[in-house]
N, CA, C and O of each residue as an XYZ file, in Angstrom:
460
protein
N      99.889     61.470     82.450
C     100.814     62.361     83.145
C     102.109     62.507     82.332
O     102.361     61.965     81.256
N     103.042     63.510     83.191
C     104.225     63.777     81.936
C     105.050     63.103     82.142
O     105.393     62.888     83.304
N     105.612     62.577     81.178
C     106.964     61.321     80.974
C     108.610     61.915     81.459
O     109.464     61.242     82.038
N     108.697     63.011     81.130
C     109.699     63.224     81.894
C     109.628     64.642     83.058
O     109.516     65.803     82.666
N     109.698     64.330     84.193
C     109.635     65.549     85.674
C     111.002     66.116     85.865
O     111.931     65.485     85.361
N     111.263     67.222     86.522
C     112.489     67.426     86.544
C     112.206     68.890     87.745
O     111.326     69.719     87.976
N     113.551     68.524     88.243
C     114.440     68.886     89.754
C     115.306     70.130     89.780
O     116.118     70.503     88.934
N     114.872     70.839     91.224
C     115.687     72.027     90.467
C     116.811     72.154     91.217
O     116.409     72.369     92.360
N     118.367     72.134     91.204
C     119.150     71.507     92.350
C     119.948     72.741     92.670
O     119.864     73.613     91.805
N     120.836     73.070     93.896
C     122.208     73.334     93.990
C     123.072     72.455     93.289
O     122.899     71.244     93.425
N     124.109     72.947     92.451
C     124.708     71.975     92.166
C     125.606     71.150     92.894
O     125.981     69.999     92.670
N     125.945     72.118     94.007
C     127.156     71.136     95.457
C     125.778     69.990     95.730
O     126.104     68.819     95.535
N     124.546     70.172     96.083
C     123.853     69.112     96.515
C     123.420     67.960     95.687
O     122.898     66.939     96.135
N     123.729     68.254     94.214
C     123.311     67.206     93.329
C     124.750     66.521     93.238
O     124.609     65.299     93.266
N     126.099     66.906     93.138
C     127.171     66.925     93.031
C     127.328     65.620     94.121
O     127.351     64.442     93.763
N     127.411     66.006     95.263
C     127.041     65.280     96.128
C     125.775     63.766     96.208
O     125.984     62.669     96.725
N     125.051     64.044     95.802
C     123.943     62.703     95.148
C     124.704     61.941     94.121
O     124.583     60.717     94.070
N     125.458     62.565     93.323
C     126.210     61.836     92.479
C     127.345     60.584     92.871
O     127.465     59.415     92.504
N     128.037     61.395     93.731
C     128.912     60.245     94.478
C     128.450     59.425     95.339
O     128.977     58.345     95.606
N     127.256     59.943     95.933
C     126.162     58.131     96.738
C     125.977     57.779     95.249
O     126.885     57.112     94.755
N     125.273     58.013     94.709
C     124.376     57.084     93.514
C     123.001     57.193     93.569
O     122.220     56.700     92.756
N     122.678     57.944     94.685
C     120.842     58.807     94.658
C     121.187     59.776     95.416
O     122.261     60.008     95.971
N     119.518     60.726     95.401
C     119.143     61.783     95.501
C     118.391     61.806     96.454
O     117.218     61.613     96.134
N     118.651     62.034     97.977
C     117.895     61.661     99.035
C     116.757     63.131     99.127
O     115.749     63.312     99.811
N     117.380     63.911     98.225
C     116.516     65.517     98.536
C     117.364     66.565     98.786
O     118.571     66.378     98.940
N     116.726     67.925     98.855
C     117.098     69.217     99.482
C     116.311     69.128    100.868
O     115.385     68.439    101.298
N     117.096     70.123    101.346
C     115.939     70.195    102.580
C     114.901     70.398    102.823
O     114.337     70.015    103.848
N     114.418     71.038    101.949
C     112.496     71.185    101.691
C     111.871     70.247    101.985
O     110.928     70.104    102.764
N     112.757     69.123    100.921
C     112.477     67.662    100.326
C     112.443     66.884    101.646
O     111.445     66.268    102.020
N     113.607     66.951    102.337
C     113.074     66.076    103.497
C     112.450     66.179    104.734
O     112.086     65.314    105.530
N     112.374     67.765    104.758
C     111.241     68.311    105.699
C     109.970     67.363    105.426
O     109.527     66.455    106.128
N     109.503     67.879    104.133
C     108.413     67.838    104.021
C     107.995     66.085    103.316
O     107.018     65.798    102.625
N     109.064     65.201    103.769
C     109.398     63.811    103.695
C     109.077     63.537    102.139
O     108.708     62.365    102.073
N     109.063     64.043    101.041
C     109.249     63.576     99.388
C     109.976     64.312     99.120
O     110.365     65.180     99.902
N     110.450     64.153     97.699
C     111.301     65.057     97.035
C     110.243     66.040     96.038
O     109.088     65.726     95.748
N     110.714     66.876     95.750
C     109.686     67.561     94.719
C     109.843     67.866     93.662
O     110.983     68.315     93.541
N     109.081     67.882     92.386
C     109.882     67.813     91.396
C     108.518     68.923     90.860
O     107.765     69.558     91.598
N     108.527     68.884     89.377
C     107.934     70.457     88.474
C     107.687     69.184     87.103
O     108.298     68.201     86.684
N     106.577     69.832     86.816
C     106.430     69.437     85.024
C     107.053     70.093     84.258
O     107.575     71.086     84.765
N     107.329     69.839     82.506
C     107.662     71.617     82.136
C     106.996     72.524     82.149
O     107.520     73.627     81.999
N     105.780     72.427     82.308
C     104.944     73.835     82.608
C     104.758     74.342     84.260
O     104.067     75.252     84.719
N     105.555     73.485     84.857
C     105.754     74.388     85.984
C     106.538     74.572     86.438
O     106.464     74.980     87.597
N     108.018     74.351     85.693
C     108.940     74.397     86.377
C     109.709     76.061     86.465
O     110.221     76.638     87.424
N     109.527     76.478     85.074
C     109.854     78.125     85.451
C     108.809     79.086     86.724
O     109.049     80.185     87.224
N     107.791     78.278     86.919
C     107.259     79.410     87.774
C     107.693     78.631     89.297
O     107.801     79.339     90.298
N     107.849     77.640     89.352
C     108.920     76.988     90.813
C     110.356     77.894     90.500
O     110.764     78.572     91.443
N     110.944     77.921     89.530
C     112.080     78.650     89.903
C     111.793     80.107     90.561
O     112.190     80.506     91.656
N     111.173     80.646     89.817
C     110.559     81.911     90.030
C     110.178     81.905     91.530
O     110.611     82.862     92.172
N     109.701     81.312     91.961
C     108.686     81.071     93.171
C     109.712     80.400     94.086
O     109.473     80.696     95.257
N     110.597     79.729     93.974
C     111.535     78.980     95.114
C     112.798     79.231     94.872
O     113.659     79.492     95.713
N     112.931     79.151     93.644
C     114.751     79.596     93.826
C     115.299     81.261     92.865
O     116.262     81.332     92.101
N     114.574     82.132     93.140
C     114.596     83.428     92.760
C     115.922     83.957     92.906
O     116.231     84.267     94.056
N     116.761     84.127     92.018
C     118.488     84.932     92.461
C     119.053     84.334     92.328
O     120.089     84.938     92.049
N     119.306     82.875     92.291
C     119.891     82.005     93.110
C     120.760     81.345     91.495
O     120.378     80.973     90.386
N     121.758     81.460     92.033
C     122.623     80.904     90.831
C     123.330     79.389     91.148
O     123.045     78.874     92.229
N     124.131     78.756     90.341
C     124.756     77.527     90.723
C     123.566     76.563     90.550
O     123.713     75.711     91.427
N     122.353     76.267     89.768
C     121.535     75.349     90.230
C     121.700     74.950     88.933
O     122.104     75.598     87.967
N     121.185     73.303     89.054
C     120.975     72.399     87.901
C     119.234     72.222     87.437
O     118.197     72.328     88.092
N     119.380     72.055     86.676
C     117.881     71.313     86.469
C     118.098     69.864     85.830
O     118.654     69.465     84.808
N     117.437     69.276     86.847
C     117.372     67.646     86.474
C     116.216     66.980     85.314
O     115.107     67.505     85.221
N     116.390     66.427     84.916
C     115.703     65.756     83.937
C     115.126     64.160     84.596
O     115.886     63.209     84.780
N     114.048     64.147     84.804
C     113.722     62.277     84.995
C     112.813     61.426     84.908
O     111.738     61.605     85.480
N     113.131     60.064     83.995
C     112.303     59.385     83.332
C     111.052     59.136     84.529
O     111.459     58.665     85.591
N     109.498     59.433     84.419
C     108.574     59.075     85.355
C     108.005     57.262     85.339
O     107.305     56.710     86.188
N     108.576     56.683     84.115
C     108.531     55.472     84.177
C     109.296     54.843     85.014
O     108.905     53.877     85.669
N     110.857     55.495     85.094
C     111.792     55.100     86.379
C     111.291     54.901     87.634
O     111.649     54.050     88.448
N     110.631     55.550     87.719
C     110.023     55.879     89.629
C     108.793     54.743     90.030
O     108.298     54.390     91.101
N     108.619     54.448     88.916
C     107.516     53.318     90.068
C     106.261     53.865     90.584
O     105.777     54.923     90.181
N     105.725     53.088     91.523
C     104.394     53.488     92.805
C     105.463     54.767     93.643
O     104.762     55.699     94.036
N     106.575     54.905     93.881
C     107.025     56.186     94.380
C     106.445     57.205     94.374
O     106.094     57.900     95.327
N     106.265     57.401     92.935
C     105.922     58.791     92.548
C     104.731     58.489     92.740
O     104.193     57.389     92.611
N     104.045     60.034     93.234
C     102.701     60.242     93.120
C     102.482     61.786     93.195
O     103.175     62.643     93.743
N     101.257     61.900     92.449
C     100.822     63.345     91.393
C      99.839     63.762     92.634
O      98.923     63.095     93.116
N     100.249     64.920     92.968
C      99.107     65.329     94.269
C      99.413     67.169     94.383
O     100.365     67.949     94.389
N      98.079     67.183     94.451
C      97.651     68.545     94.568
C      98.129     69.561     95.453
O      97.815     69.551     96.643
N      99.163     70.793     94.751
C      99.706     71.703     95.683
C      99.163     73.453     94.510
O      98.095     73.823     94.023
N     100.432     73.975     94.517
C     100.486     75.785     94.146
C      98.520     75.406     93.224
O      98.091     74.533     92.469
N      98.116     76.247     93.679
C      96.710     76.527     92.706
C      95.919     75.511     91.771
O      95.332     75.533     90.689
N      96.308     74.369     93.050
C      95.275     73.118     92.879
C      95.931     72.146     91.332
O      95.465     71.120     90.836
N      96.937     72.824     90.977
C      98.273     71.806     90.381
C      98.414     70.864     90.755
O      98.588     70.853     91.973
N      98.443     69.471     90.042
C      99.004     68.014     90.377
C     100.661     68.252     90.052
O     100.989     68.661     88.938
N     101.367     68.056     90.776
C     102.218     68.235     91.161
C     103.397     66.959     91.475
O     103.576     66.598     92.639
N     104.291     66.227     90.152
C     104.893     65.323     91.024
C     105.854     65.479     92.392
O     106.574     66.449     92.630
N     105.684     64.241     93.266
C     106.492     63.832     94.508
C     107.233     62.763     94.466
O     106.383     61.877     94.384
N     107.971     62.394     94.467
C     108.930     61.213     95.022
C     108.640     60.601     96.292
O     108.578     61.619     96.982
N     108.473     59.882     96.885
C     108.458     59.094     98.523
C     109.472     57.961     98.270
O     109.079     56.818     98.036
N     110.843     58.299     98.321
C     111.766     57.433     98.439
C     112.907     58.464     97.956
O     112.645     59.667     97.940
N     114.280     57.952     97.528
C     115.436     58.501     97.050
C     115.389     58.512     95.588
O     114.825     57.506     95.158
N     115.730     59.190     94.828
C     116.207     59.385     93.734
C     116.866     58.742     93.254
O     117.944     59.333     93.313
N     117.063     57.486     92.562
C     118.144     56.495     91.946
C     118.601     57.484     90.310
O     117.820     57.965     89.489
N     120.229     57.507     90.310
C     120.657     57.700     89.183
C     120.195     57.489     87.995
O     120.214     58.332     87.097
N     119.694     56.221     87.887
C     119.264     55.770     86.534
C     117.893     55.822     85.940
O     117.380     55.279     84.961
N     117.324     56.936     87.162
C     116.623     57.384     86.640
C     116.340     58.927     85.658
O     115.403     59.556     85.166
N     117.699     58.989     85.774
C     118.136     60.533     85.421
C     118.329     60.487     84.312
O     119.190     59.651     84.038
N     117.670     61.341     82.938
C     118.103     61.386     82.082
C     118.850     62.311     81.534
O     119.601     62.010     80.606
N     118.778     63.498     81.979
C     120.144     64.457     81.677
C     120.015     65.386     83.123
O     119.195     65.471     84.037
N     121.176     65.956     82.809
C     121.355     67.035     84.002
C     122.329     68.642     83.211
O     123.458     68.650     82.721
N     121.379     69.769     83.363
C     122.006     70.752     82.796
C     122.053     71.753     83.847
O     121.395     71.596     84.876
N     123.072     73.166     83.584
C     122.826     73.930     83.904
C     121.847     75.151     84.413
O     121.375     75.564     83.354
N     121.500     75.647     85.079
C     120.375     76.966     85.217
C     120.990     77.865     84.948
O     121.948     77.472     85.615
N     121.200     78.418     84.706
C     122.179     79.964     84.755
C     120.509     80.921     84.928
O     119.299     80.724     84.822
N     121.411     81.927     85.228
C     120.401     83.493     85.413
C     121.405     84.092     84.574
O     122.607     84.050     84.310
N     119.695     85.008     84.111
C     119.583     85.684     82.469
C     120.021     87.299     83.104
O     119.939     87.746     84.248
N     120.570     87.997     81.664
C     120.502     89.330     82.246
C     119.467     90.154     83.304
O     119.874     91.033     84.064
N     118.165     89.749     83.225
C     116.815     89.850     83.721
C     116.746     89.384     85.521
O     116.113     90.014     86.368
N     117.279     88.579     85.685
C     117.400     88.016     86.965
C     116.753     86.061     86.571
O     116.980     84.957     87.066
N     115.996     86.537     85.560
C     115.449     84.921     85.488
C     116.197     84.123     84.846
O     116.785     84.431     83.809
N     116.248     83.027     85.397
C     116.367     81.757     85.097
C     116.586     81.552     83.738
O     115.982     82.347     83.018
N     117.393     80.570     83.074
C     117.081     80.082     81.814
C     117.261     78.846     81.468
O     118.243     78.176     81.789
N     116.153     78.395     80.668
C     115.884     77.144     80.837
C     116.077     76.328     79.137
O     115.766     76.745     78.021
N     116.631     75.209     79.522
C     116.923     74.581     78.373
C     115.748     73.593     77.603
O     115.174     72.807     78.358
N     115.502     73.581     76.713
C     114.246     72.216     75.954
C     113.813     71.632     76.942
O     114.675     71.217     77.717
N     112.539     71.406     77.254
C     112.218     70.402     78.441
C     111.647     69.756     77.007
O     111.662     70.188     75.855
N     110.971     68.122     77.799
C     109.699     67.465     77.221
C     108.669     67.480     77.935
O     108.874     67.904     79.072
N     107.346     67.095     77.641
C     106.491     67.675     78.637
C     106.618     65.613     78.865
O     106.000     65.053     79.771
């Protein structure tokens, strides 16, 4: 599986995770009781698909060795393994945190992932 997953945030809500010291989720996230995260090959079509327009967002970066038995890879969009979180987000598991901006186009733009 891929070594580093990554998060697609508001930045007031990651902003906010910052001063606890984890990442309890968006509301999706705790609806649907995990957090959710994207590989790099799926994370432009989650933006596309969940946060369409939408400016102010971060994309998180995070080590999958960090997470433990937490994480688990389970089948969602078109039978995709898909990481989840089942717990909070600890800081140190974060390895960078950048900007999203939207492109002249309306899409997203995305910086180097690793897979």
């Amino acid at each position: 599986m891929a070594e580093q997953i990554y998060k697609i945030c508001p930045r007031e809500a990651w902003q906010e995770a910052e001063r606890k010291g984890r990442f309890e989720g968006a509301a999706i996230d705790l609806a649907d009781g995990y957090i959710h995260f994207s590989t790099a090959d799926q994370a432009r079509e989650t933006a596309a698909k969940h946060f369409a327009g939408q400016d102010d967002l971060l994309l998180v970066a995070v080590e999958t060795a960090a997470l433990g038995d937490a994480l688990r890879w389970e089948v969602s969009r078109g039978g995709a393994l898909f990481p989840h979180l089942y717990g909070p987000l600890d800081m140190s598991a974060v390895s960078w945190v950048r900007p999203l901006p939207l492109g002249a186009d309306g899409s997203h733009r995305f910086p180097e992932m690793k897979p």
